[in-house]
C-alpha positions, 0 to 999 in steps of 0.5 A: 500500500502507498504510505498513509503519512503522505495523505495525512494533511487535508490541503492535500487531500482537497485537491481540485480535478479527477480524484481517482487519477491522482490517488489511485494507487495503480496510478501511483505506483506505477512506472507509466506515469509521468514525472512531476513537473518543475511547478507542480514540485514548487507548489508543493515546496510552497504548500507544505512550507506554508503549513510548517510554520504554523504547525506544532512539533508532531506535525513539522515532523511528519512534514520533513518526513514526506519531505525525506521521503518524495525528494530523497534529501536529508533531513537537515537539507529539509529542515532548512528548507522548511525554516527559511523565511521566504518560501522555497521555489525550488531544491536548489534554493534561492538564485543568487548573484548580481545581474549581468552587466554585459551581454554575451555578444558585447564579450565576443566583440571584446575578444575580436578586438582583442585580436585585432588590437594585437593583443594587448594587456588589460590596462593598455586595451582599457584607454585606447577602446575610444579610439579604436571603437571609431574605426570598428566595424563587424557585423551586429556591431550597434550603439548598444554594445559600444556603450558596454565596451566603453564601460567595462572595466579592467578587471572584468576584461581581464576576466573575460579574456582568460579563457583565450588567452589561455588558448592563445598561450597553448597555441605559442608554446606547442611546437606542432603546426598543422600540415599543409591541407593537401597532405592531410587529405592525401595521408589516411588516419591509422587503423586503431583498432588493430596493433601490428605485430611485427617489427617495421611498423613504426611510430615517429615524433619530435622532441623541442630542445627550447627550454620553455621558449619557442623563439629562435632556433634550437635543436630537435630529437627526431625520435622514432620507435617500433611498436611491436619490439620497442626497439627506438632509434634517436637522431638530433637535428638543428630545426624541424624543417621537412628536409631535416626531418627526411635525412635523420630518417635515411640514418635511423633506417639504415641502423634499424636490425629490421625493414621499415613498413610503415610510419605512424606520425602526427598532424605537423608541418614536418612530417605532413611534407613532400619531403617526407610523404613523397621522396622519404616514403616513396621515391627511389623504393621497390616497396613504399613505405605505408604512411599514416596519421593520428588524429587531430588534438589525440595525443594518445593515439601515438601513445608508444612514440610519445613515452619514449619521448621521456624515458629516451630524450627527457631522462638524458637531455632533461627540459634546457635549452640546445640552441648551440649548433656544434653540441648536434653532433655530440648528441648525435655522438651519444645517440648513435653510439652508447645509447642506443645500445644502452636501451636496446641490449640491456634496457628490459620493457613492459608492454600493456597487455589488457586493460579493463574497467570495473566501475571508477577504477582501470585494471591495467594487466601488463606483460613480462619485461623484456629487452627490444633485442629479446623480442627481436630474436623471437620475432624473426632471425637474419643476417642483421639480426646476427650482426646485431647479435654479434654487436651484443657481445663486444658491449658492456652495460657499465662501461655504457653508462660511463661513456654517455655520463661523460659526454653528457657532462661534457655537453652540459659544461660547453652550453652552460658553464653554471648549469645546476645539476638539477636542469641536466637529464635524470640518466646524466648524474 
């Protein structure tokens, strides 16, 4: 039976209309029938906050207990619903706030000029609005939003310019400008459904030597790794211009101990090039080298290449500055010699094999651990495979890490004499 308790007042029981239709217990209980509206609910709030006040103690109980019961809050949440002293209009309370004094399309017309002022600092766009407001022109522009313009305040164009100028600033720091769009629409997005599982399909990225400042030219690690074996190769460039990026590819394929396939790269201007698209990918090869893309804005979907990134060029190099030509070579010296062979013969590494989900939390299953080399030899033997193989045992670990500490230390002292240890890559102390 429907609880009595919610018929206990009379103002409810009188209420005007079809009797059976709101009472029946067939009705009410049933899922067919449709929700309570917005006023039907405040009516009630204000109905049952009318009697509360001039209830006695047994009655503002069973009050709060229909309250509990049909709205599902708290009994201290209907207690202070109940003894506020203006009538409740809804669950959320009493609006709050002072009006607004400016109109969406005054904000939007502040931002168009905020661009077109070359962006300038609160303070500065405040006094020279007047003179520059004579000469605006754009359309829904009338008297109205002019007025609202000259009457804003510092502060509040600083409020409502935050958000862009949080894009303006990510916009200057990333060093990823989109392609040209005929390379877009020629080159395919990649299949993310399906992970290859031999080697040759490869992952690329840059890494930006800037330091924090994008200005000026710096040095670059054109970082590439296979995904199946994990195997990643490094080669450092002055600048990130397509013909740079194509020649540190020539390089790294050469020293790859498999055939390259296929490159998964991102949305930027060099790799989305003719110099890469076409003559590296294409030109001069029996077997073309397959090309793809990531989506726009998706970091995750060059999620192999992009944890690289750290744990071969962060870890090393740390986050300064290179913009001294000559130190190319010598990163390119400890790229090609001690580390490479560091991180492929002796350094293991742990590939995700499932991932689930149960409710808010991810259980990531991962594999064994094992060196890019390890898998290699299980995926394949050949004549490069021994070579490679052959190249193992000539090396020691140890001496390394001492070799690429020093070269690191040495680069460090040419570049920055008063360098603190802690700006210098985790791998190089």
């Amino acid at each position: 039976m429907y609880p009595e308790s919610v018929f206990k007042n009379k103002d409810l029981r009188e209420v005007p209309g079809n009797e059976e239709n709101v009472f029946d217990e067939k009705n009410v209980i049933s899922s067919e029938v449709n929700p309570v509206g917005s006023q039907a609910k405040k009516e009630y709030l204000f109905l049952l906050w009318k009697q509360y006040k001039s209830a006695n103690r047994k009655i503002k109980s069973e009050i709060l207990d229909e309250l509990e019961r049909n709205f599902k809050i708290h009994r201290k949440s209907a207690t202070r619903l109940m003894c506020s002293s203006y009538p409740p209009k809804s669950l959320q309370g009493k609006k709050g706030g002072a009006k607004k004094r400016y109109s969406q399309e005054s904000k939007s017309h502040l931002e168009r000029l905020w661009k077109s002022m070359g962006y300038m600092g609160a303070e500065r766009m405040k006094p020279a609005l007047r003179e520059w407001l004579e000469f605006y022109e754009a359309p829904g522009f009338n008297s109205s939003i002019k007025e609202e313009l000259l009457r804003i305040s510092i502060s509040s164009i600083k409020r409502f310019l935050a958000k862009a100028r949080a894009q303006l600033k990510r916009k200057m720091n990333t060093g990823t400008k989109r392609g040209i769009r005929k390379f877009i629409a020629q080159v395919p997005i990649r299949n993310l459904e399906e992970t290859p599982r031999l080697p040759g399909h490869c992952e690329i990225d840059c890494v930006a030597h800037c330091g924090g400042s994008l200005s000026g030219e710096f040095a670059w690690t054109l970082n590439l790794t296979d995904i199946a074996t994990g195997w990643t190769e490094c080669e450092a460039i002055w600048g990130k211009s397509g013909y740079a990026v194509r020649k540190a590819l020539e390089l790294m394929e050469k020293r790859l101990p498999f055939k390259l396939q296929s490159i998964y790269f991102d949305n930027g201007t060099e790799f989305m090039n003719s110099e890469v698209i076409e003559k590296f990918a294409v030109q001069g090869r029996k077997d073309k080298i397959e090309v793809y893309r990531g989506r726009p804005y998706k970091k995750n979907d060059q999620c192999y290449i992009e944890q690289k990134n750290y744990t071969h060029v962060r870890q090393l190099f740390g986050y300064g500055r290179m913009d001294w030509k000559p130190g190319i070579n010598m990163m390119n010296s400890i790229y090609r010699k001690e580390w490479r062979k560091l991180q492929n013969y002796y350094m293991p590494q742990q590939k995700l094999e499932s991932k689930e989900r149960h409710g808010s939390k991810i259980v990531r299953k991962m594999g064994s651990a094992e060196t890019p080399i390890s898998r290699l030899e299980a995926a394949f033997t050949s004549d490069e495979m021994r070579a490679i193989i052959r190249d193992k045992k000539t090396t020691n670990p140890f001496q390394l890490r001492h070799n690429q500490r020093v070269k690191v230390r040495k680069l460090n002292s040419h570049i920055k004499y008063d360098m603190p240890t802690s700006t210098w890559g985790k791998m190089a102390i």
